[in-house]
C-alpha positions in Angstrom: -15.9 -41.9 -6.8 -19.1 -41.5 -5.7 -19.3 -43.3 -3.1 -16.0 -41.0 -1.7 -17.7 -37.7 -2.4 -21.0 -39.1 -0.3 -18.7 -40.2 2.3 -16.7 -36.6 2.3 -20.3 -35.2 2.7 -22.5 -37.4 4.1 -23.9 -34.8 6.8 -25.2 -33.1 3.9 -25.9 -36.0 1.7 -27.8 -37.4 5.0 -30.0 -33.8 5.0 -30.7 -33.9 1.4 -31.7 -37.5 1.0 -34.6 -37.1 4.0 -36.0 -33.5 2.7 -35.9 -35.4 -0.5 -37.8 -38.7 0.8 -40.1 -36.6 3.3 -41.5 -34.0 0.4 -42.3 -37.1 -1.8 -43.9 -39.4 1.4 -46.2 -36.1 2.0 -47.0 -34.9 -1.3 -48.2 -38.8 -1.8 -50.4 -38.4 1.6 -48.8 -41.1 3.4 -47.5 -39.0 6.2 -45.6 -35.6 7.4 -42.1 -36.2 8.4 -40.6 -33.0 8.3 -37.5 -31.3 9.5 -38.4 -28.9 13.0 -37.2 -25.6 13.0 -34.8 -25.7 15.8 -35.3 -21.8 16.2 -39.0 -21.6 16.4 -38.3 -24.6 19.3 -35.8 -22.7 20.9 -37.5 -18.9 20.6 -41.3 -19.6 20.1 -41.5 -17.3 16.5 -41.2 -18.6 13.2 -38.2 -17.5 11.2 -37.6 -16.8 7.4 -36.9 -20.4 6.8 -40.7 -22.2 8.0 -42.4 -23.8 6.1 -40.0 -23.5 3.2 -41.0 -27.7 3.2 -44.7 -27.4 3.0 -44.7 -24.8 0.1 -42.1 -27.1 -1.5 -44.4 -30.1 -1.1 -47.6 -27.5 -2.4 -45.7 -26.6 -5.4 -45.3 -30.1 -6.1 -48.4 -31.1 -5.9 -49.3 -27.5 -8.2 -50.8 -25.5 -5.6 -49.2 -22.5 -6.3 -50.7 -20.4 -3.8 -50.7 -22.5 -0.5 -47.2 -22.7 -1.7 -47.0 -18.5 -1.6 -48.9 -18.6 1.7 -46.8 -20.9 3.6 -43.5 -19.2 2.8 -42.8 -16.8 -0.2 -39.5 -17.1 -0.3 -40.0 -20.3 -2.2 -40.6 -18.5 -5.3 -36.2 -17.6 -4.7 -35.2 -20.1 -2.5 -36.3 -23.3 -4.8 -34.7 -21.6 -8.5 -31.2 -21.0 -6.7 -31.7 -24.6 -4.6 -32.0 -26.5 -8.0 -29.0 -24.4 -9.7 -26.7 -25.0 -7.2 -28.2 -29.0 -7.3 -27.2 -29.0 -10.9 -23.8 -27.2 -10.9 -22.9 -29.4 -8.0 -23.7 -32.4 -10.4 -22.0 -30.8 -13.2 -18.8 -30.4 -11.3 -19.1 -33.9 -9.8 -20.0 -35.5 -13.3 -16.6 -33.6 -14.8 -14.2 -34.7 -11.6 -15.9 -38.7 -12.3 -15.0 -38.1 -15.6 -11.7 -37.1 -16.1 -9.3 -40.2 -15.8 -7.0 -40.2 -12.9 -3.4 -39.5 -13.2 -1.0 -41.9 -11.7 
């Protein structure tokens, strides 16, 4: 079941899983593999949305105000990001765990 909700996703999945791997490669030092913003390649000025990585990566590391000063939408973005995380799980944890009707 898994597996097929991965699969029926996967773009996202895809997305998730590399944010995921490049906050924890950078917060450890071992390199900076971040996402681009496709806008500030396209238009030359940052939008709303840069740099929400490195303040995620600062509050990791418990640097709360590089975090602020590289975006401070974090402080909104990241609560609502790990409570949509959770009920996501929660709903996928109650679908695995009903048994299927034949």
């Amino acid at each position: 079941m898994f597996f097929k909700y991965l699969r029926k996703n996967w773009i996202v999945s895809s997305l998730i899983i590399y944010e995921f791997i490049a906050v924890i490669l950078n917060a450890l030092d071992v390199c900076d593999v971040g996402i681009p913003c496709l806008f500030t390649l396209i238009f030359g000025v940052h939008c709303w949305g840069c740099g929400m990585t490195h303040a995620v990566i600062a509050l990791v590391k418990f640097q709360f105000e590089e975090a602020w000063n590289e975006n401070p939408l974090v402080v909104v973005v990241l609560p609502l990001l790990t409570f949509v995380i959770v009920q996501d799980f929660l709903k996928f944890k109650r679908q695995v765990s009903q048994p299927t009707q034949q």
